[in-house]
Structure formats: C-alpha cells, structure tokens
N, C-alpha and C positions, 0 to 999 in steps of 0.2 A: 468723680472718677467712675469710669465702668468696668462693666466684668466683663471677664470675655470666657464665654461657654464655648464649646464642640458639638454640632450637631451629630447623633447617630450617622451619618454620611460618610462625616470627616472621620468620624471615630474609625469606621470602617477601613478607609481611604489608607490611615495609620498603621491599622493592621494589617495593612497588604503591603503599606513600604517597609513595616516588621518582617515578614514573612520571607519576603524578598532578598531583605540583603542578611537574615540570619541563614538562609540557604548559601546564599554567594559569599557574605564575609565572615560570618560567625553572630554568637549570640553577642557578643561585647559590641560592637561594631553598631547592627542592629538598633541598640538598647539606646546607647548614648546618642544615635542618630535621632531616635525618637524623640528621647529627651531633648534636644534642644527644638525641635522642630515645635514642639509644644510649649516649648520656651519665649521662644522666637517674637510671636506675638502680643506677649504681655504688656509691650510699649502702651499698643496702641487703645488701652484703657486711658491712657492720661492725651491719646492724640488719634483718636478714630479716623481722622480723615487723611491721615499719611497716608494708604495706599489710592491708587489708580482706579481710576473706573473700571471695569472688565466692559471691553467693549465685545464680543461676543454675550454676555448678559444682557446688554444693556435692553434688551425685547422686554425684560422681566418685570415683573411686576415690583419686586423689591431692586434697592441698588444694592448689586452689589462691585466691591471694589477688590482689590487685593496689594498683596506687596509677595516678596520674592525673596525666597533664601535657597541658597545654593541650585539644584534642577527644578524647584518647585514651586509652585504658585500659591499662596495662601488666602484662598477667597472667603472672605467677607460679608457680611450686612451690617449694618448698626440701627441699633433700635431706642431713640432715644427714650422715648417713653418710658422704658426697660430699663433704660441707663444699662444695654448690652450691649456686648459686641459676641454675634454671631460663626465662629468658624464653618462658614459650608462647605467646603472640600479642600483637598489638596491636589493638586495638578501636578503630574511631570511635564514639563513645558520640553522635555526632548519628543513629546505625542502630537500629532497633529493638533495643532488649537483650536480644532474644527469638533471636536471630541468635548469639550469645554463643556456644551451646549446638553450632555447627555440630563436626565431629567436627575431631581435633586427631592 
C-alpha cells in the first residue's frame, strides 16, 4: 500500500479553494469542501494507477496523471520506490487547460 502526501503546491492550491468559497459560501461550506477534496484520493494508495495521464504534463519529466472530483482535477505522480503517491495540484478544470502547464 502507499501513501499519499501533498506537495507544498497542492497545499497552497487548497488554501485558495478555502479562501474562495469561505468568502462566497461561508466557513462551513468551505471546511467540508476541503475535507473531502483531501479525502478523495485516499483510494488511490491501494490503485495508483486509476487516474489518467495528464496529457498537457506529459513534456515532463515525472508522470504525472490525475483523476477528477467535482470542478477539479487532482494531479498526481507516483513514486514507487517511495511507495508514494504525490498530490501536485489541484486544477479548476472550469480554467483554460492551457494554464495546467504553470510551473510546479
């Protein structure tokens, strides 16, 4: 089984869709969004390679892939060596997916 970290990135990424809908829906709202959004990818300890390629990454050096809950995109690496799984960002996939590509 692997673990799955948050890179400083994502970490960030989380506190801006915090920030966001505690302005627009409230702290409750907010809080429990997060939480599951953190939640979300716990699967993929026991099945790393459920999400999709990211084919805007795909330049990269590392693979990364993701999977999708609700407006977001939940980009990936996995590191077996590590026995990790990497969270690199979160994506609002309502943004140009051209945006994807910003550096990490």
């Amino acid at each position: 089984m692997m673990k799955v970290v948050w890179s400083q990135f994502a970490q960030d990424a989380l506190d801006a869709i915090y920030v966001y809908y505690f302005d627009q829906a409230g702290e409750r709202f907010a809080r429990n969004l997060v939480e599951v959004i953190v939640k979300y990818p716990e699967y993929l300890a026991s099945n790393p390679k459920a999400g999709q390629l990211e084919e805007y990454l795909q330049n990269r050096e590392i693979e990364y892939r993701y999977i999708v809950f609700k407006n977001y995109k939940i980009i990936y690496s996995i590191d077996p060596d590590l026995k990790m799984i990497k969270i690199a960002d979160i994506f609002d996939t309502r943004q140009n997916p051209v945006k994807i590509i910003r550096k990490k």
